[in-house]
Every structure is written in structure tokens, then in C-alpha cells.
N, C-alpha and C positions, 0 to 999 in steps of 0.2 A: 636474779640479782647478780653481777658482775661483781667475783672479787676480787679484791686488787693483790695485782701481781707482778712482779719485777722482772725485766726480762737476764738473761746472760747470754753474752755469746760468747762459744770457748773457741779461741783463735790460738791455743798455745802449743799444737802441735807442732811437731821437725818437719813433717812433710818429705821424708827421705825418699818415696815411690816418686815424688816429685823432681827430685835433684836441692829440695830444700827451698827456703823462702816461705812465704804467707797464703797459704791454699784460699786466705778470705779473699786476697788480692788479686785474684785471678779473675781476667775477663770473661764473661762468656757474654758472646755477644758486647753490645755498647755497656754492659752496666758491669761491675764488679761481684765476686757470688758475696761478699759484704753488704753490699747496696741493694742489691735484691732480695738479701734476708731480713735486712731492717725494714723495707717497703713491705713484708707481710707479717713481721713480728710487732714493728713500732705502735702499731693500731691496736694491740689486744693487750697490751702490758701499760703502767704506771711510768716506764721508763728502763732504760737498757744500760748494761755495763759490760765491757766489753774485755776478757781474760786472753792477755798476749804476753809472754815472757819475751826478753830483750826491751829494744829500744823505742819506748812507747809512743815518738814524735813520729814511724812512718804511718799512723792510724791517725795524725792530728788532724785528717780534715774533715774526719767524720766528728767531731767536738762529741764524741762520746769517752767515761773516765773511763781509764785502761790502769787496769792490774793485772800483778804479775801471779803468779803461785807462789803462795806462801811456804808451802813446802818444798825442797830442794831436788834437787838432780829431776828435774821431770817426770813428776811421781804419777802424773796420768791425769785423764778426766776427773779424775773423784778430787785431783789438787785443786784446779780451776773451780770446780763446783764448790769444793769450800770456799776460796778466797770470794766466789761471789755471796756466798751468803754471810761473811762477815763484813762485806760491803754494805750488802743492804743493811745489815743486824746493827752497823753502825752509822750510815746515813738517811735509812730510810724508817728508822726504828719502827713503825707502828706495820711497816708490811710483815703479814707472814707466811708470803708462798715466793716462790721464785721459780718460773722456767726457764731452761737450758736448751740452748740450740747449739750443732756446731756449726762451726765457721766454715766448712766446705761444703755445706749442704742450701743449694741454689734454690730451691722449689717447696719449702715447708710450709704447710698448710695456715690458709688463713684463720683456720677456726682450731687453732692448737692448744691454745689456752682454755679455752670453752671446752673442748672436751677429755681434754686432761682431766678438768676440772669435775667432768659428768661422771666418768669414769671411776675415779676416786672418790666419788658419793655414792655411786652408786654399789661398788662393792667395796664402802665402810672400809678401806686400806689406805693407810698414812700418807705413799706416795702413789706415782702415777707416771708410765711413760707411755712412748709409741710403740705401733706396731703394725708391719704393713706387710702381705704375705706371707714368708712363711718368718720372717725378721723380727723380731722385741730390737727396739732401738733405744737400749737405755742412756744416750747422751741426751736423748731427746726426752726430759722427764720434768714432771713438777715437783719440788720440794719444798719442805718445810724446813723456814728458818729457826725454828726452834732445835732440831736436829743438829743443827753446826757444832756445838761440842761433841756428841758423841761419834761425828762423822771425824774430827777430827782428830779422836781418840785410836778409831779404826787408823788411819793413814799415818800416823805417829808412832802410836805404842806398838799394835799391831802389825803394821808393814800393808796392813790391806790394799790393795790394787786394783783388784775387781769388784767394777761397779752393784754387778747383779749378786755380789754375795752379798753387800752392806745392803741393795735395800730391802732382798728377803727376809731380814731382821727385822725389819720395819712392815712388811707389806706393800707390794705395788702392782695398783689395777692395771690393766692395761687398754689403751683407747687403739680402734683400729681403726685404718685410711684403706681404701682400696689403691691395687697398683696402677691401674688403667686412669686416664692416657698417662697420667704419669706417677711413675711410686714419688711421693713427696718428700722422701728421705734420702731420695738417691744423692749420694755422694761422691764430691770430686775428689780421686786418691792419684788418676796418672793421667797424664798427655791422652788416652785415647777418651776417657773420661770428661774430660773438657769437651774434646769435637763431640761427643753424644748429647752432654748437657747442652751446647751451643746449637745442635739442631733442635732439643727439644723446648729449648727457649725461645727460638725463632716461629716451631708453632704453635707455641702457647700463644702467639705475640698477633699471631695469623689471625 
């Protein structure tokens, strides 16, 4: 049984290793790493919401809703990952799982939700992320919408930052990908990273 899950993509980083701008917005190859992460996230989620601070019209033509972090000065992934789950908690009321992808990672697996999801049954733990040799990729994780208060209590009261300390609190299984032909997590951080992902996009395409 398939259960229903919401997707998020976190697009709110500065991207400084960059020179700045929008890492989802970057080409590799003909498609954007945006466009290539909806074509293998879209199919396994209920629907996507898309966490970008600033000016949310240069995402408008993906007609997906874009929120900002609700908490200030770019408090990190744990910020985005709240504001998505108060999105869903408030438009999508009856969901209560949501997975997280980032926005500069071109090649996530197609069965990410499904095994997220196995994962987290299978060793009886609340949440659930990636993991692909020797890496835990906890942007890459399933959560519970019920959690959102107290996650927000963590980044509020507490100043918490780091991801992997909040969800030790909670329990988190972990699902593994193999790296070959390609780690599915690999992410776009600098210019030499682009020409790698664009070769490996061309023979994926092969």
C-alpha cells in the first residue's frame, strides 16, 4: 500500500561556492537540475512545494507554491523543512509524511519515497533518510508532519541547526542506494560539478 506523501524541494540555499544564484536553476545538459528532480520526484508524492527565499516569481514557471523560511537570517535546512511541513499541515491537512529533496541534487532516485518509507517500518523509527556509501544524507529524509511543533521549538527556543542532532531525538532509519553508475545524491556545489553532473546526465540519457 502507497502512503501518501508530500514532496518538498529545498531551493533556499546562498549557493556562495557558486558566486550565488539558484543551484535548482542550473542547466545540466538541456533540462534544469529543478526539472530533472520534479521528473523523478513528481510520480512518487501527492504533490510538491517548492522552499525558495527571495523573489518567488523567478520559479513561476514551474506553477509550483514557493515558500519562503519562516524563520529568519537563513537558519538552514531544518528552516525549509519546517516551513514545508506547515504548508502541508495547513493545505493538505489529512497528509502525514512529507519527503525532502535538495534543490541541487540532479539524479535522486526514483524509488525514494518507497524506500524511505520501508526503511522506517522496518526499523520501527519515527523518521527516515538517505544513504549512499560511506554519506547519511539527511536533507534527503521522510518526515512527520506531526513533528512540526516540536521541530520548531528545536530551531526557535533552542537555536538548533543541525539536522542529524533533531532527528536522533526522534529516531531515523536509514535507506541505502548504491554509488555505481551513479551516487543518486550527488550534488551540485561548484562549476567543476556541473561539467561532472552534465557528463553524467548525457550517459544516463545514452
Amino acid at each position: 500500500m502507497t502512503i501518501e506523501t508530500f514532496g518538498l524541494v529545498l531551493a533556499g540555499g546562498l549557493a556562495r561556492r557558486m558566486g550565488g544564484g539558484d543551484k535548482a536553476l542550473i542547466r545540466i545538459g538541456n533540462e534544469t537540475i529543478l526539472e530533472r528532480t520534479l521528473a523523478r520526484l513528481t510520480p512518487q508524492v501527492s504533490g510538491v512545494v517548492l522552499n525558495a527565499n527571495g523573489d518567488p516569481a523567478r520559479f513561476a514557471s514551474f506553477g509550483l507554491p514557493v515558500i519562503a523560511d519562516s524563520v529568519p537570517d537563513f537558519a538552514g535546512p531544518l528552516a525549509g523543512i519546517l516551513a514545508g511541513l506547515d504548508w502541508v499541515a495547513t493545505n493538505r491537512p489529512g497528509t502525514k509524511w512529507m519527503v525532502s529533496v535538495p534543490g541541487d541534487c540532479p539524479f535522486p532516485p526514483r524509488d525514494l519515497v518507497a524506500r524511505l518509507h520501508e526503511a522506517r517500518e522496518r526499523e520501527g523509527k519515527a523518521l527516515a533518510c538517505a544513504h549512499s556509501g560511506d554519506w547519511r544524507h539527511p536533507v534527503v529524509g521522510l518526515w512527520q508532519v506531526a513533528l512540526r511543533e516540536d521541530l520548531r521549538h528545536a530551531i526557535t527556543v533552542e537555536d538548533l541547526r543541525k539536522i542529524e542532532v533533531w532527528t536522533a531525538r526522534h529516531g531515523v532509519a536509514l535507506a541505502d542506494w548504491p554509488t555505481e553508475p551513479v551516487d543518486p545524491f550527488f550534488n551540485v556545489n561548484t562549476p567543476k560539478d556541473v561539467e561532472n553532473a552534465t557528463t553524467l546526465a548525457a550517459a544516463e540519457s545514452d
